[in-house]
Gaussian input, Z-matrix of N, CA and C with variables (Angstrom, degrees):
# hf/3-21g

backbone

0 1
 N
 C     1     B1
 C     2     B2     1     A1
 N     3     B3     2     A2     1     D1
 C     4     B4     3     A3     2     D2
 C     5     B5     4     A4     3     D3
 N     6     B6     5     A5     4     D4
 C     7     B7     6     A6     5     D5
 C     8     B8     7     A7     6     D6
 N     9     B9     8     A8     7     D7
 C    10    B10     9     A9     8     D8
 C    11    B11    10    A10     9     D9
 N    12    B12    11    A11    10    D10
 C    13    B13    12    A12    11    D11
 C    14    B14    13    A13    12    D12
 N    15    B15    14    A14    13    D13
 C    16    B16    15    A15    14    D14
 C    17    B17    16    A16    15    D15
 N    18    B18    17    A17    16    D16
 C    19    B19    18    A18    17    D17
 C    20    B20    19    A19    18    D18
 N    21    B21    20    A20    19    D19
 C    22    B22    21    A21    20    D20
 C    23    B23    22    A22    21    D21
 N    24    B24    23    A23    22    D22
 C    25    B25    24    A24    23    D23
 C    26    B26    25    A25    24    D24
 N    27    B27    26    A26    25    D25
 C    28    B28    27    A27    26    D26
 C    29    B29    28    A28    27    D27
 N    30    B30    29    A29    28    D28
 C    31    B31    30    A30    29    D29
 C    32    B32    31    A31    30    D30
 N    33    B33    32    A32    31    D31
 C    34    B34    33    A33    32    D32
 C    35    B35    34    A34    33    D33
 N    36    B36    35    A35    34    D34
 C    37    B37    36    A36    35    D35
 C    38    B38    37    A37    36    D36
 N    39    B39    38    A38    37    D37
 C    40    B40    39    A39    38    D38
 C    41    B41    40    A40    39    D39
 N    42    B42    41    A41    40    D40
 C    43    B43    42    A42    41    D41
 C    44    B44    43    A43    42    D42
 N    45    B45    44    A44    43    D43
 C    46    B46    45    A45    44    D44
 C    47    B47    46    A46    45    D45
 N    48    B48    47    A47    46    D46
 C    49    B49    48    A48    47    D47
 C    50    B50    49    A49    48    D48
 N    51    B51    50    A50    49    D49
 C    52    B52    51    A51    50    D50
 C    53    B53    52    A52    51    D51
 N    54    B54    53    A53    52    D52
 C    55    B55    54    A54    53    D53
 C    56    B56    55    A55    54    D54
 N    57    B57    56    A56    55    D55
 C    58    B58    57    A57    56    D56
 C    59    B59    58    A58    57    D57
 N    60    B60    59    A59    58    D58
 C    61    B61    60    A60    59    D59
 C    62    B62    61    A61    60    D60
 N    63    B63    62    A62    61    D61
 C    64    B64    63    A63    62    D62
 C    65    B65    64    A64    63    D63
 N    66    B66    65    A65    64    D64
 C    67    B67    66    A66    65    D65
 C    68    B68    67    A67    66    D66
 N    69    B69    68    A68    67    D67
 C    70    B70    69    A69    68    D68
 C    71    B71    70    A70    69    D69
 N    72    B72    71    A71    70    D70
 C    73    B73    72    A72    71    D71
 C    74    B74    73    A73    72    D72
 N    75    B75    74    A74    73    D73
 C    76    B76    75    A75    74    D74
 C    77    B77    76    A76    75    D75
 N    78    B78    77    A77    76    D76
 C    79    B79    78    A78    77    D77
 C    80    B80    79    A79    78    D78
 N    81    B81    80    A80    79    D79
 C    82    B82    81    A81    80    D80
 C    83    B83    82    A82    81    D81
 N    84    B84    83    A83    82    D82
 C    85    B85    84    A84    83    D83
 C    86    B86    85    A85    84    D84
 N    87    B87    86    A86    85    D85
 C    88    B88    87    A87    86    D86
 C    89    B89    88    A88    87    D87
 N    90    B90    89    A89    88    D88
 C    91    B91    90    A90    89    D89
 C    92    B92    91    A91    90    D90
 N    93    B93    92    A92    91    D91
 C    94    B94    93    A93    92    D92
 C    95    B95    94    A94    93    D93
 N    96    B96    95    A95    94    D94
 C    97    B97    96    A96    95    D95
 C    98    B98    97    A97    96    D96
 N    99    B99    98    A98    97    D97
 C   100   B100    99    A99    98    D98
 C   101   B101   100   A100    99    D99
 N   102   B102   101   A101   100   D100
 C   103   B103   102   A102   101   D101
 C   104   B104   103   A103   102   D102
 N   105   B105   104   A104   103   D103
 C   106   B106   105   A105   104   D104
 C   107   B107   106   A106   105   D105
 N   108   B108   107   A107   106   D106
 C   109   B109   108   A108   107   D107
 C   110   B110   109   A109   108   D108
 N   111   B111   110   A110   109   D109
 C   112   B112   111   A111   110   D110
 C   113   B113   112   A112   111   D111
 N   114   B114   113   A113   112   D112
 C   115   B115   114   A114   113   D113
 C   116   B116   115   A115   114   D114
 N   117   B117   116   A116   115   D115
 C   118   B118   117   A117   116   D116
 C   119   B119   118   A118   117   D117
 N   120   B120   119   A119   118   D118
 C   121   B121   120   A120   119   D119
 C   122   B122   121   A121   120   D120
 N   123   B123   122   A122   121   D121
 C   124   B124   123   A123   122   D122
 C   125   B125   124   A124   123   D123
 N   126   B126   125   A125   124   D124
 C   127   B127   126   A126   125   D125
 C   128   B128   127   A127   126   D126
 N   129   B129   128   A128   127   D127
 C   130   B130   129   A129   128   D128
 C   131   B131   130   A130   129   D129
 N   132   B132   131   A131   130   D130
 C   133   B133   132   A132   131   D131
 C   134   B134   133   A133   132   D132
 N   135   B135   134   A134   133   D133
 C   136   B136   135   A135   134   D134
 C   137   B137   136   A136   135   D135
 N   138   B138   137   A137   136   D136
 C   139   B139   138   A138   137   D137
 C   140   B140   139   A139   138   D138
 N   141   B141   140   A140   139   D139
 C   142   B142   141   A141   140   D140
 C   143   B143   142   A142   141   D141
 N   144   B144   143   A143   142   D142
 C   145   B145   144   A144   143   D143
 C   146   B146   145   A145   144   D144
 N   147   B147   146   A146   145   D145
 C   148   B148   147   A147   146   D146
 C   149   B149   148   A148   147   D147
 N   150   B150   149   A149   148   D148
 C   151   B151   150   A150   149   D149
 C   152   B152   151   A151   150   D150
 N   153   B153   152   A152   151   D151
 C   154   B154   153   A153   152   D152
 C   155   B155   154   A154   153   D153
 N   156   B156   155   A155   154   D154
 C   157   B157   156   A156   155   D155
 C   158   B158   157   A157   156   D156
 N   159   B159   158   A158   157   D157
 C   160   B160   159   A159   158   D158
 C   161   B161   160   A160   159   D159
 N   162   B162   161   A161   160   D160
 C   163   B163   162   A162   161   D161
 C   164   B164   163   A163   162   D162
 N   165   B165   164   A164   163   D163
 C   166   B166   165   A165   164   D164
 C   167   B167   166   A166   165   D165
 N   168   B168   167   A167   166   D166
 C   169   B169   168   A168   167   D167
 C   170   B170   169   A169   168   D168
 N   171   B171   170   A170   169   D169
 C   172   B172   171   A171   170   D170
 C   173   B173   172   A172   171   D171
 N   174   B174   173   A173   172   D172
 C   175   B175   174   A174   173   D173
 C   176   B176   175   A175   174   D174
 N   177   B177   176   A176   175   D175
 C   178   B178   177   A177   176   D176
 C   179   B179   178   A178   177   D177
 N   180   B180   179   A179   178   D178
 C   181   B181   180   A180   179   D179
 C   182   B182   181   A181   180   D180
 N   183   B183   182   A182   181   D181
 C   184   B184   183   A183   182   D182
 C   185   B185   184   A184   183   D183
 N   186   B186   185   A185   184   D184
 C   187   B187   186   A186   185   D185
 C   188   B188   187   A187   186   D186
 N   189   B189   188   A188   187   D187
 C   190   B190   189   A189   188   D188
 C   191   B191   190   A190   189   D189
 N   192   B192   191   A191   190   D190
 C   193   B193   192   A192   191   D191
 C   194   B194   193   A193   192   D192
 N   195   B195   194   A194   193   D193
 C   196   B196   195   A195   194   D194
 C   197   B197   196   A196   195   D195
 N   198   B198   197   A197   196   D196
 C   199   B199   198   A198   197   D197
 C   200   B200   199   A199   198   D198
 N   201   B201   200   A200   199   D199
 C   202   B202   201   A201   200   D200
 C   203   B203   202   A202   201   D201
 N   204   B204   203   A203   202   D202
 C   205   B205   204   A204   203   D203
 C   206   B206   205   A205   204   D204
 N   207   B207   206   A206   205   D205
 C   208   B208   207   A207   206   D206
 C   209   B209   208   A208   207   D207
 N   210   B210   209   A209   208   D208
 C   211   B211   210   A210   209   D209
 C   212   B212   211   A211   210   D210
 N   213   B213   212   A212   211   D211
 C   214   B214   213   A213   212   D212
 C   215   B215   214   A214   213   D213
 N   216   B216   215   A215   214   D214
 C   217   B217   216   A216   215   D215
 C   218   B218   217   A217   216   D216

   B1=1.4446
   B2=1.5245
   B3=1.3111
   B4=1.6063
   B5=1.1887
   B6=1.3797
   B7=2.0177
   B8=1.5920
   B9=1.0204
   B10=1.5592
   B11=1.5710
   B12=1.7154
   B13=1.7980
   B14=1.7822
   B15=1.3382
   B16=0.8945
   B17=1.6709
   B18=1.5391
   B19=1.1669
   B20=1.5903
   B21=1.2385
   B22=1.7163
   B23=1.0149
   B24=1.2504
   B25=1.1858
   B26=1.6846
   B27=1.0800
   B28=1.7373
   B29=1.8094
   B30=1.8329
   B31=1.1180
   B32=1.2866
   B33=1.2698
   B34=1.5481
   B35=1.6360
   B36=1.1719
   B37=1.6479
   B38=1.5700
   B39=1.6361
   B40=1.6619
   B41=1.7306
   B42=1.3136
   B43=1.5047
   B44=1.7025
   B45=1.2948
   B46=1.3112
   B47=1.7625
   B48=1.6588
   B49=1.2265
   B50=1.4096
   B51=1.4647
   B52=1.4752
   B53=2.1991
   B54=1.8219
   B55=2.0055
   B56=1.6709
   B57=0.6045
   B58=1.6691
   B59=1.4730
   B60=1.0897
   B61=1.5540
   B62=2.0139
   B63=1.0976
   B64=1.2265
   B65=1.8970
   B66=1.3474
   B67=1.7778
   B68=1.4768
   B69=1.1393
   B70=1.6398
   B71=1.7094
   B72=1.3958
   B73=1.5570
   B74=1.8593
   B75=1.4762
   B76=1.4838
   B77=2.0142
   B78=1.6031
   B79=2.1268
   B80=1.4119
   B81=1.6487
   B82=1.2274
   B83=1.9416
   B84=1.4137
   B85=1.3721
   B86=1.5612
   B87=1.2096
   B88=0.9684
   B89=1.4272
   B90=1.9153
   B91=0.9825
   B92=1.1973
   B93=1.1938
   B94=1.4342
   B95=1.4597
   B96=1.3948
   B97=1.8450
   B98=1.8718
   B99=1.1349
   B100=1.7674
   B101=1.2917
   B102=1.4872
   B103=1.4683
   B104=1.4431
   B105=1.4210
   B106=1.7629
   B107=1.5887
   B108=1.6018
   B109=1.0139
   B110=1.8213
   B111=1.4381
   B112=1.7564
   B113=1.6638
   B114=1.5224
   B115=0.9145
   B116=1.5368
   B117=1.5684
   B118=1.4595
   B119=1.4765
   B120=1.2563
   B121=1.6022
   B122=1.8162
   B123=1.4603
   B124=0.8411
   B125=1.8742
   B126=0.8537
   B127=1.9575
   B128=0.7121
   B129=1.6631
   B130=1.7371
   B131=1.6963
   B132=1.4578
   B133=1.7245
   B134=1.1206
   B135=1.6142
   B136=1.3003
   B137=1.6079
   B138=0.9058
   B139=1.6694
   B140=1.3042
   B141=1.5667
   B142=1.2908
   B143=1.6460
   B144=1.5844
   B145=1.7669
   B146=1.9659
   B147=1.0598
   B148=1.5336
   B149=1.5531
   B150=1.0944
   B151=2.1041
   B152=1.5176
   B153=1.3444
   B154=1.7616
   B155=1.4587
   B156=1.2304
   B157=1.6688
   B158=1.4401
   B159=1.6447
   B160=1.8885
   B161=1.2760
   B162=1.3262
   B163=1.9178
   B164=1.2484
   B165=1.3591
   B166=1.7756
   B167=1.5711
   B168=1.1069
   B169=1.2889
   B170=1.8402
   B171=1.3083
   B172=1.2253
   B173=1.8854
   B174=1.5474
   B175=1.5238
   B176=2.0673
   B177=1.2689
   B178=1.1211
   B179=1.6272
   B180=1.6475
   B181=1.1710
   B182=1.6408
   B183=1.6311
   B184=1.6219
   B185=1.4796
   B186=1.5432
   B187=1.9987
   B188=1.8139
   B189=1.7902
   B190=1.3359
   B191=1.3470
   B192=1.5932
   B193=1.1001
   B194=2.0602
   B195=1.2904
   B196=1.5810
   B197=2.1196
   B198=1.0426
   B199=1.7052
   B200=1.0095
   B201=1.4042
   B202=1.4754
   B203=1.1043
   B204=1.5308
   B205=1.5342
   B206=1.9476
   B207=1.2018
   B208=1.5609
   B209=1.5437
   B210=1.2943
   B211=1.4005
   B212=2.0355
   B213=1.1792
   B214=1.6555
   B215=1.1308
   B216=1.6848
   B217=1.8435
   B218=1.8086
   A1=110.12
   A2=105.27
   A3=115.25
   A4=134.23
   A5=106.28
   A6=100.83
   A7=103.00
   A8=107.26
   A9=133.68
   A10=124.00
   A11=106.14
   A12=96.58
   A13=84.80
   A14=109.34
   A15=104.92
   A16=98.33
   A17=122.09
   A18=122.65
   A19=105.71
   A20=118.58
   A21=134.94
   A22=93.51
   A23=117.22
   A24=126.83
   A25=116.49
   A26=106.17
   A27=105.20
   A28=110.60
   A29=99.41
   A30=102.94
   A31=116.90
   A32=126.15
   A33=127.64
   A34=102.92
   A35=99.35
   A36=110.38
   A37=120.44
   A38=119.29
   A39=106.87
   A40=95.81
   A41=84.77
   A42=112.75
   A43=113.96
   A44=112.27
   A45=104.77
   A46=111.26
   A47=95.22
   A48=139.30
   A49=124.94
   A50=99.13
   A51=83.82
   A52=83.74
   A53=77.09
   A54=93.51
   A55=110.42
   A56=95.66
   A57=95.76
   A58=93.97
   A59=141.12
   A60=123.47
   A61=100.95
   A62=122.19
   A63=106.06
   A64=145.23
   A65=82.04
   A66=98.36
   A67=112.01
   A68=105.70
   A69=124.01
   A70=92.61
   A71=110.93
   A72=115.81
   A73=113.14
   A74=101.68
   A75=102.82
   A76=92.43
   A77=83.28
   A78=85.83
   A79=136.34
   A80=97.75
   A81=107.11
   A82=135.90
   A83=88.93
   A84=114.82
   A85=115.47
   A86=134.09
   A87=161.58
   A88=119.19
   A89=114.50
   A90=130.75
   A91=123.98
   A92=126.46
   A93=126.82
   A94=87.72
   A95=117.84
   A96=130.16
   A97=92.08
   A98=114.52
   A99=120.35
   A100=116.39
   A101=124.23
   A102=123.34
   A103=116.87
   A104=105.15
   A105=104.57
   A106=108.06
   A107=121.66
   A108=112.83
   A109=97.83
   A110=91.17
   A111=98.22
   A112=91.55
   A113=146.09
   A114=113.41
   A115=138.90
   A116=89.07
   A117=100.85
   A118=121.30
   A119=122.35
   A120=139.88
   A121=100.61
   A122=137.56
   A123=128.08
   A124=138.96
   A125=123.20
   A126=97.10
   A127=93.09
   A128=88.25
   A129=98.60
   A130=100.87
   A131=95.36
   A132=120.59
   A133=107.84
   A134=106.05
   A135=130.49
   A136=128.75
   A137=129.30
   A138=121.95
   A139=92.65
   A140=160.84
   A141=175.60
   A142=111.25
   A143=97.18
   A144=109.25
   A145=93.20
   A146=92.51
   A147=92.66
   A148=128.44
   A149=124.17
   A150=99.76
   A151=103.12
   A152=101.02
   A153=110.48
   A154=102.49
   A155=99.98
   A156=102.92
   A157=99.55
   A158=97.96
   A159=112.53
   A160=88.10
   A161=141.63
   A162=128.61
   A163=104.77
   A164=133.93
   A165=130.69
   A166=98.99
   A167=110.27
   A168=109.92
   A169=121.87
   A170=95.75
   A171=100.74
   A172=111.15
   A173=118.18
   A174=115.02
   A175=82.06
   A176=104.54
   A177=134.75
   A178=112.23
   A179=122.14
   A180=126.30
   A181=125.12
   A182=107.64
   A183=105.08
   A184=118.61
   A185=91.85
   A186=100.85
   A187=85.27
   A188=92.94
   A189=100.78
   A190=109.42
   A191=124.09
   A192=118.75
   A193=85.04
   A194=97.19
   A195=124.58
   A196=92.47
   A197=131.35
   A198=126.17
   A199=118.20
   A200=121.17
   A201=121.49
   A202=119.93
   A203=93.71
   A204=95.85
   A205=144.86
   A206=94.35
   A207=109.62
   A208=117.80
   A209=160.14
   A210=164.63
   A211=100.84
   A212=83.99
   A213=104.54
   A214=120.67
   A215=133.95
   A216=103.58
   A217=124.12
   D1=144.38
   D2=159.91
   D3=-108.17
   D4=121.85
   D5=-165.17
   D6=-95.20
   D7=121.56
   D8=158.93
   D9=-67.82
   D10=115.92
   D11=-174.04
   D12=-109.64
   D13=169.18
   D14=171.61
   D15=-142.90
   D16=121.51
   D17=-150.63
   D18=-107.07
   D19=164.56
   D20=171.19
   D21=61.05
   D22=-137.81
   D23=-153.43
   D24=-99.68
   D25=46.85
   D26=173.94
   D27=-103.14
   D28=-29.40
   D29=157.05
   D30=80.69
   D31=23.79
   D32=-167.11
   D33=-128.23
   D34=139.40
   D35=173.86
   D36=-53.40
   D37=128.92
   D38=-174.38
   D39=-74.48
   D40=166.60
   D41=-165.76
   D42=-140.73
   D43=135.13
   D44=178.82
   D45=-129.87
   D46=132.32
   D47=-179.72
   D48=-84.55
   D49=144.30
   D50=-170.21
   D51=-134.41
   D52=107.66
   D53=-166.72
   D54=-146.03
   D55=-178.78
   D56=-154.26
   D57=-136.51
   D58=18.43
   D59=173.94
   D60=172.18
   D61=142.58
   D62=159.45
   D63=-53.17
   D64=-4.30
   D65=173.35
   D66=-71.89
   D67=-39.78
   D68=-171.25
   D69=-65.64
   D70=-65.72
   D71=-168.76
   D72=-52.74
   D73=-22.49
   D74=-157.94
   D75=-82.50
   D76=-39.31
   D77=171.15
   D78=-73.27
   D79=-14.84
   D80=153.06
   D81=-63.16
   D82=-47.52
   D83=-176.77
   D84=-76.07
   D85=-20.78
   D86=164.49
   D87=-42.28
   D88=-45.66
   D89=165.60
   D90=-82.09
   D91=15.76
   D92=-147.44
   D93=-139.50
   D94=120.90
   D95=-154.33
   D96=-85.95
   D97=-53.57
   D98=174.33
   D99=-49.73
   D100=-24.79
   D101=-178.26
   D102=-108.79
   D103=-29.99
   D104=-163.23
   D105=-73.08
   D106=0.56
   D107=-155.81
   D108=-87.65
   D109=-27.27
   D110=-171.75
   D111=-99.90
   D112=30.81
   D113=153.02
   D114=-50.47
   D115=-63.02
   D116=-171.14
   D117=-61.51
   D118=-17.28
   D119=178.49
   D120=-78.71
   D121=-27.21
   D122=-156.62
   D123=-85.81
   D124=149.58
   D125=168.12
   D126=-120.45
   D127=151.82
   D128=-178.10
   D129=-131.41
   D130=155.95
   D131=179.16
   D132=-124.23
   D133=134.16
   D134=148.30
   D135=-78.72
   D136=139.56
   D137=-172.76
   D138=23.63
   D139=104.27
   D140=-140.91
   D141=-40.80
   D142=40.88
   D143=-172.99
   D144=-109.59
   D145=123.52
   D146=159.45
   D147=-46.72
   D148=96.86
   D149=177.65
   D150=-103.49
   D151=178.36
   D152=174.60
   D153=-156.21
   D154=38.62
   D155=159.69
   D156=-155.94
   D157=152.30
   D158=-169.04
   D159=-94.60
   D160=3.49
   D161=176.44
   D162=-104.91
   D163=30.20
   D164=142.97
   D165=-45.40
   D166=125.44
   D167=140.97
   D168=-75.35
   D169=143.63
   D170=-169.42
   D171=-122.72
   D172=138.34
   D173=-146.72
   D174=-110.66
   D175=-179.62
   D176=158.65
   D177=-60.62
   D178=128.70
   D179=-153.90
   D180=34.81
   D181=36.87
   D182=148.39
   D183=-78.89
   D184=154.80
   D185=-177.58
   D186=-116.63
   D187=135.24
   D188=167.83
   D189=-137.86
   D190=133.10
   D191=-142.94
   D192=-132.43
   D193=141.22
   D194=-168.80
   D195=-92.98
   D196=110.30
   D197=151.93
   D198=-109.67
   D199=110.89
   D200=148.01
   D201=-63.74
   D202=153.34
   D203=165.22
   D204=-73.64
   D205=135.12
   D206=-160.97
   D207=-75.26
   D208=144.18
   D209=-167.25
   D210=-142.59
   D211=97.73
   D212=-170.23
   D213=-100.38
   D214=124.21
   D215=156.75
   D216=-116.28

């Protein structure tokens, strides 16, 4: 399984998945009215690595973590 955090302010409980690549997670999430709104705004981490591609493969006990974007001073 892969546990899903979902950070700041999106506000949703992590959840764990059982997916094989970030493509899978993004079609999952997609359907889901509370999350899809901050997809496209988001970065996302694997074990706390930045990626920018949905073809990571992803193993048994990966953490993938959802960031919105932040407004700082």
């Amino acid at each position: 399984m892969v546990k899903i955090e979902f950070l700041g302010p999106i506000n949703k409980e992590a959840m764990s998945l059982d997916i094989k690549n970030l493509n899978e997670l993004s079609e999952i999430l997609k359907n889901d009215t509370e999350i899809s709104t901050w997809l496209e705004n988001c970065a996302v981490a694997v074990n706390d690595t930045l990626v920018g591609s949905k073809d990571i493969e992803l193993n048994d006990g990966d953490r993938v973590s959802l960031l919105p974007p932040v407004c700082g001073g």
